[in-house]
C-alpha positions, 0 to 999 in steps of 0.5 A: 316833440317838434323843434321850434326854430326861434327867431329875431325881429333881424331874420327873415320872418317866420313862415309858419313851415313844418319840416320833417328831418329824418337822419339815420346818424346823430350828426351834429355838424350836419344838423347845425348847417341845417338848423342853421337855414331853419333858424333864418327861415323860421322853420318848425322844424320835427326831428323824427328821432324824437318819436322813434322814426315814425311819422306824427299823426297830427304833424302836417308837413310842407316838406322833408329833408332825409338821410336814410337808407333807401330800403327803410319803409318811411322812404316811401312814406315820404315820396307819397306825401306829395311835398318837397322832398329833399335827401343827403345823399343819393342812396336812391335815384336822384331822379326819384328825388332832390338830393345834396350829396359828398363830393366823394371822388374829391374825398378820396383825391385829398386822402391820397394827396394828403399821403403823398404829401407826407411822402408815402410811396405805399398806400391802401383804401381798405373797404367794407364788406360790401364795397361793390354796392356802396359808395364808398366804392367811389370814395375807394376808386378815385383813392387808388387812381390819385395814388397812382397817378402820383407815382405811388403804389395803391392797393384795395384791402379789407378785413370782412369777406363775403360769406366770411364776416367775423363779428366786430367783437372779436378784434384779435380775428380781425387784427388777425386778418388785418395784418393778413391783408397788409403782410404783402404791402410795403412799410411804411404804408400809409391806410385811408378807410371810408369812415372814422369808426373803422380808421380808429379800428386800423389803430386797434388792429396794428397796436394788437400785430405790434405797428406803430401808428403813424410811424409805419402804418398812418391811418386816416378816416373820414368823416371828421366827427370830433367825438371818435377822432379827438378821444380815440387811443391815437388821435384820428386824421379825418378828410372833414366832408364840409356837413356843415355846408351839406345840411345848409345846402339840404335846407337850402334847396327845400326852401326853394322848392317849398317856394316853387323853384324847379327841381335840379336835373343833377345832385348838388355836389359838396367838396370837402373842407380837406383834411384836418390832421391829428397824431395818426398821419403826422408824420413824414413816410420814412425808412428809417426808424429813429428819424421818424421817432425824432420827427415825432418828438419834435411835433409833439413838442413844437411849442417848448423853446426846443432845440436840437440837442433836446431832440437829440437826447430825446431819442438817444442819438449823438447831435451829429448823427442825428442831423446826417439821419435827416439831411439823408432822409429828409435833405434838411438839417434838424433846425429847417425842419423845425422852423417849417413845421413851426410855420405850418402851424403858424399859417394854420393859427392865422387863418383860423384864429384871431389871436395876435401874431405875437401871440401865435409865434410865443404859441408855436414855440419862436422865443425871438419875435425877430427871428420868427418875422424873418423865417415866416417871411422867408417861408411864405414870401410875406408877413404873418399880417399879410398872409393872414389878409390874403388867405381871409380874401380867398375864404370869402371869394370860396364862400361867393361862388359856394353861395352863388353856385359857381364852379 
């Protein structure tokens, strides 16, 4: 059946365009930024999964936005219908076709960066079993040279061998093999993989060889698909690749060629959002084990009136001895590391919510409006109002130069 994209009299009038949508993957954030351009575009917009990826005899296309693998046979089909044909992601030559793609390489720096900022010194991208001709290669690549040039050891893993594959169902083979891979490697070792179904199997195989995640092995996916990286056993860290901005961007630059605009000499590239972190990389890399249960217990209790002798309970340690664990190995006491997580959490609320500052410093566990002025201000350099004022500006200025086409 075809999806009729309605419209108010607010948006731009209906130009009566059929558009063909082929997507090998349910990705909802991926099809609202789509659907997104559709709605304002007053697109009738036929989504071949609703007849089994095969194409509608009465349907009459004005053109067609892909994501399919380049050897499926309605590839070719649509590079025959002689409309505009846009693809997401360059599975074939860009040269056959317009295409908006990932910023991979940027995915692989921010996955890199976002270990060495929690002060990993050992990582690995482990990739699939057909990592020289996919491109997760290049996700892979630019991982393992950022980690480098940080100053880290980097390593490139896999569990599935050419000629060697084990089915995926046998878990206690691969888990077998994962640990294999990971036994010359030194912990804590912080693992990115190219997608979030494969990070949650990380987490699988370390729980079956006895790792704790993320204590001495953090895995991080990408993707971001909030249905496997919520729910899974070990909530799931995930670079967020920006879909939304990549089917808009598709949609986009269909319309412009269904208006008769010129073909882009290059692939229009999306740079990813960043990471959003979950439980299986909150942590900082440490060699000793009882100040990361303490690092632990402290984050996953931010929001109680929380204080040291309660973390100090918490995992058994004197209150003394558990502030010479962390001016060892963090070089901070117990109550700095407390007020700057605090903080993180509250810059993340200012700019993504429009709760009130009270009501975020309550949220984040300061019991004392006070004290919570003075230790963000101490932190940032500002107000929690100001910093909220100057982070939406820098979000607005990103949007012009995204919607523009500035570097």
């Amino acid at each position: 059946m075809a999806e009729t994209i309605s419209n108010t009299a607010s948006e731009v009038s209906a130009d009566g365009r059929t558009v063909l949508l082929a997507l090998h993957s349910q990705n909802e954030v991926l099809k609202s930024g789509l659907y997104d351009h559709a709605r304002r575009a007053g697109w009738n917009v036929v989504d071949l999964r609703y007849y089994n990826m095969e194409l509608p005899e009465a349907v009459q296309a004005d053109g067609v936005i892909f994501h399919l693998a380049p050897e499926e046979a309605m590839v070719r089909q649509f590079l025959r219908m002689h409309v505009p044909v846009v693809q997401i992601e360059d599975y074939l030559l860009h040269q056959k076709c317009s295409c908006v793609i990932s910023d991979r390489r940027a995915v692989g720096r921010i996955a890199a960066e976002h270990f060495a900022s929690r002060g990993f010194r050992s990582m690995a991208y482990l990739h699939s079993e057909e990592y020289e001709h996919s491109m997760g290669e290049l996700i892979g690549g630019s991982f393992v040279e950022r980690a480098r040039s940080l100053g880290a050891r980097a390593d490139l893993i896999a569990v599935q061998h050419p000629g060697q594959v084990i089915p995926w169902k046998r878990e206690g083979a691969l888990a077998k093999r994962f640990g294999e891979a990971i036994s010359k490697l030194h912990l804590p070792l912080g693992i990115f993989t190219f997608h979030d179904i494969m990070a949650v199997r990380i987490c699988g195989y370390c729980q079956a060889i006895g790792l704790r995640v993320p204590e001495r092995v953090a895995v991080l996916g990408a993707g971001n698909d909030p249905y496997k990286c919520d729910f899974a056993a070990t909530p799931l860290s995930s670079v967020d690749p920006n879909y939304f901005s990549l089917g808009r961007t598709a949609a986009e630059l269909l319309d412009g060629l269904m208006n008769g605009e010129p073909t882009p000499a290059k692939p229009i590239v999306i740079a990813p959002t960043g990471v959003v972190t979950r439980k299986s990389t909150d942590v900082l890399a440490l060699p000793d084990v009882e100040t990361a249960r303490a690092l632990r217990y402290m984050w996953e209790h931010l929001a109680e009136p929380l204080g040291v002798p309660d973390i100090a309970e918490a995992v058994g340690l004197s209150r003394r001895k558990l502030e010479r664990h962390f001016r060892a190995h963090l070089g901070r006491g117990v109550n700095e590391e407390l007020n700057r997580k605090r903080i993180e959490w509250c810059c993340e609320l200012l700019v993504a919510t429009k709760t009130t500052v009270k009501a975020i410093a309550e949220q984040t566990g300061f019991t004392s409006g006070k004290h919570f002025f003075k230790v963000f201000r101490e932190t940032t350099g500002m107000s929690p109002r100001k910093y909220r004022l100057v982070q939406a500006a820098r979000l607005r200025e990103a949007e012009s130069s995204e919607t523009h086409g500035q570097p």
